[in-house]
C-alpha positions, 0 to 999 in steps of 0.5 A: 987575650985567651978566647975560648972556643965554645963548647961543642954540642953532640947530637943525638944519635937517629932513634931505633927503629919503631918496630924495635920499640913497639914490640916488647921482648918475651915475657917467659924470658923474663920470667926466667931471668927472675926464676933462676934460682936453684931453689925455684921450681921452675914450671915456666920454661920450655926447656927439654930435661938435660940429663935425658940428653944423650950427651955421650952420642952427640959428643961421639958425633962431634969428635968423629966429624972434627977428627975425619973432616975438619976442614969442611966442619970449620969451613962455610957451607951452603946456604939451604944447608949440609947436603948429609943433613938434608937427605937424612932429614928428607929421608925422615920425613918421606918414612913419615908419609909425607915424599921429601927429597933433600930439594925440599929441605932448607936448614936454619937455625933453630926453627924459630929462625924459620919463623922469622925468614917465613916472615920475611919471606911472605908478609908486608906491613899490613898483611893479615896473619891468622894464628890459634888462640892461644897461640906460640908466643915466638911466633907472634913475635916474628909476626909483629916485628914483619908488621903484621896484622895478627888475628886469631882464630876461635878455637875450643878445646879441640883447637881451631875451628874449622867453621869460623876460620872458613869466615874469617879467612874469606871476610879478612883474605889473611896471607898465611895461617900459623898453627902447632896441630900436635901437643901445642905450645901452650896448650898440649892439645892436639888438632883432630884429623878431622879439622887438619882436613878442613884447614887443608880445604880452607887454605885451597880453596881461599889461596892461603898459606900454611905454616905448619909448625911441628917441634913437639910431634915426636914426643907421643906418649899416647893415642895415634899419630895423625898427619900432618896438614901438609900430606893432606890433599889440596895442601901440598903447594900451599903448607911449609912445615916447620921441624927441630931438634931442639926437643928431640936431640938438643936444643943449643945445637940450634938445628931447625929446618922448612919443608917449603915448595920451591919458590918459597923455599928459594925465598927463604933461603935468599932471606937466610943468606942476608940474616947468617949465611948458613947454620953452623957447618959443624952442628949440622955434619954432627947432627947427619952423623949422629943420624947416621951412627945411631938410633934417634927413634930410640933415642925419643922413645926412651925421652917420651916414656920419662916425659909421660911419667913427669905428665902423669905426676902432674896429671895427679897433684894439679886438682889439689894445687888450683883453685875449686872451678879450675880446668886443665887439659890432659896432653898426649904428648910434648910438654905442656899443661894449660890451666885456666882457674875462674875468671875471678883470678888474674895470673899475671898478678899472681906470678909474684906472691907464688914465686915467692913461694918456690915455683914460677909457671907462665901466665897465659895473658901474653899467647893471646894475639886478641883479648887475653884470658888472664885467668889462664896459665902454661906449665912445663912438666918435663923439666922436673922429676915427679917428686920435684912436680909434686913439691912444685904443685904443693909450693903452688897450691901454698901460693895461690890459697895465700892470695884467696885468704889475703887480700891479693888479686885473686880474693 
């Protein structure tokens, strides 16, 4: 007689981490998965214009590395990073008033992994973050996934202000305030010299760390340059600034860097070590030779004037575009534009029914770390040339008047 055995039963693999659950991934990401379209103009993305990218340069920069040195270009480096890139990026920043030595400087990849090894670096489950409102959806990302609790700041349309985050930072004791004060990403506004004064007193006088974010501080269009918080006094020990080349020279490089004082920054660095070792070795001895061989300066005066003429066509059709009520900063700088159209519209809602129409932009709802303005949204004016912003704005218009005269959400 044959016995059979009884079927093997499998078990369940252990679930993901709750962290990894209940942080949802980013919804411009997503909207760019749906946008991808050649024929959708595309609003919604941060992305620098490729063809201002000085391919011919980078390229040059690459081959002399991998033609003179490629050993070392192949090989592993150290993790704070390539010491050629570091004395350049120190020089940078010491030329731009603030003393650096190359010390100071820890390379990673992309700012926005400086974003996440801060996180690591500093935050346990539970520890309070305060950021702007709206804020850098990355950012509360990197907060979120350390377990954060993530309060915002009231602001108006000169970014935070200085009265209230006196209040909240001696109610709350936060750990750390997260702030882009140049062209801010969503907004494009920009932090008065006058409130970084009171951010850098604020943090002294409560024992409160800043993280000073600065991708798009270099693409000026217009108006003085102001300090930056860390160059300010009582904020030297207490401020990490975060730099990248992703909007100034490329972003698929993936070459960010922090300016921390030294505890921190040894922190950090010990963090990197567990998350990638070190950032590509090539990319950053191209980067130090493209420093060294040619004139990046130029280079972003040259990107900045395209990007004010692509703002200023923006500038032009976005009254014709949105609704009657609507209002809309006016950058100085960077890349952005932000809208908030009365209150009676939903842009989330609305995403669908204009991307049908052509164009996609960000709805503002998921920059809020606290209660959403859903009637706001972000668009990126750098992408495009000036008449496709003009098509682009003329295809928005079309999709939002669709949904006052039909019976959509904005009705």
């Amino acid at each position: 007689m044959t016995v059979t055995e009884p079927a093997a039963t499998t078990a369940p693999v252990p679930p993901l981490a709750a962290r990894a659950t209940a942080i949802g991934g980013s919804p411009v990401r997503d909207i760019l998965a749906v946008t991808a379209r050649p024929e959708v103009i595309n609003f919604a993305g941060g992305l620098p214009a490729p063809e201002l990218f000085d391919t011919e340069g980078i390229a040059a920069a690459f081959r002399d590395v991998l033609a003179e040195e490629p050993e070392r270009a192949l090989q592993y480096s150290t993790t704070e990073g390539e010491p050629s890139l570091r004395t350049a990026l120190a020089d940078r920043t010491s030329a731009r008033g603030l003393p650096t030595g190359p010390d100071d400087i820890l390379v990673t990849t992309g700012s926005q992994q400086a974003l996440s090894l801060l996180a690591t670096a500093l935050l346990e489950p539970g520890d309070t973050v305060l950021v702007e409102s709206p804020c850098y959806l990355a950012a509360l990302q990197a907060f979120a996934f350390a377990g954060a609790r993530v309060l915002a700041v009231p602001g108006d349309d000169e970014g935070i202000d200085p009265d209230a985050l006196g209040e909240l930072v001696a109610r709350e004791r936060p750990k750390l305030l997260y702030t882009v004060p140049t062209f801010q990403n969503p907004t494009g506004r920009s932090l008065p010299a006058d409130r970084r004064a009171a951010v850098a007193r604020a943090a002294a006088a409560h024992g409160l760390w800043i993280v000073e974010d600065d991708p798009y501080g270099e693409l000026r269009f217009e108006g003085e340059r102001l300090p930056w918080i860390a160059s300010l006094d009582g904020a030297g020990d207490r401020t990490v600034l975060l730099g990248s080349f992703s909007k100034v020279m490329a972003p698929g490089m993936r070459l960010g860097w922090l300016r921390a004082p030294a505890a921190l920054r040894r922190a950090c660095a010990v963090a990197k070590q567990a998350a990638d070792l070190h950032t590509p070795t090539v990319n950053q001895l191209a980067a130090a030779r493209y420093l060294a061989d040619r004139d990046l300066d130029s280079h972003v005066a040259q990107v900045a004037a395209v990007y004010r003429e692509r703002r200023d066509a923006m500038l032009a059709g976005i009254a014709a575009a949105l609704p009657g009520g609507s209002t809309w900063t006016r950058p100085e700088g960077g890349m952005f534009l932000w809208a908030r159209l009365p209150e009676r519209y939903d842009t989330t809602a609305l995403l669908r029914p204009v991307v049908d129409q052509g164009v996609a932009y960000v709805p503002g709802a998921p920059f809020y770390a606290g209660t959403p303005e859903t009637s706001t949204l972000r668009l990126c004016f750098v992408t495009q040339t000036p008449d496709e912003i003009t098509e682009g704005l003329r295809r928005l218009g079309t999709g939002l008047r669709k949904e006052r005269t039909g019976s959509g959400p904005g009705k």
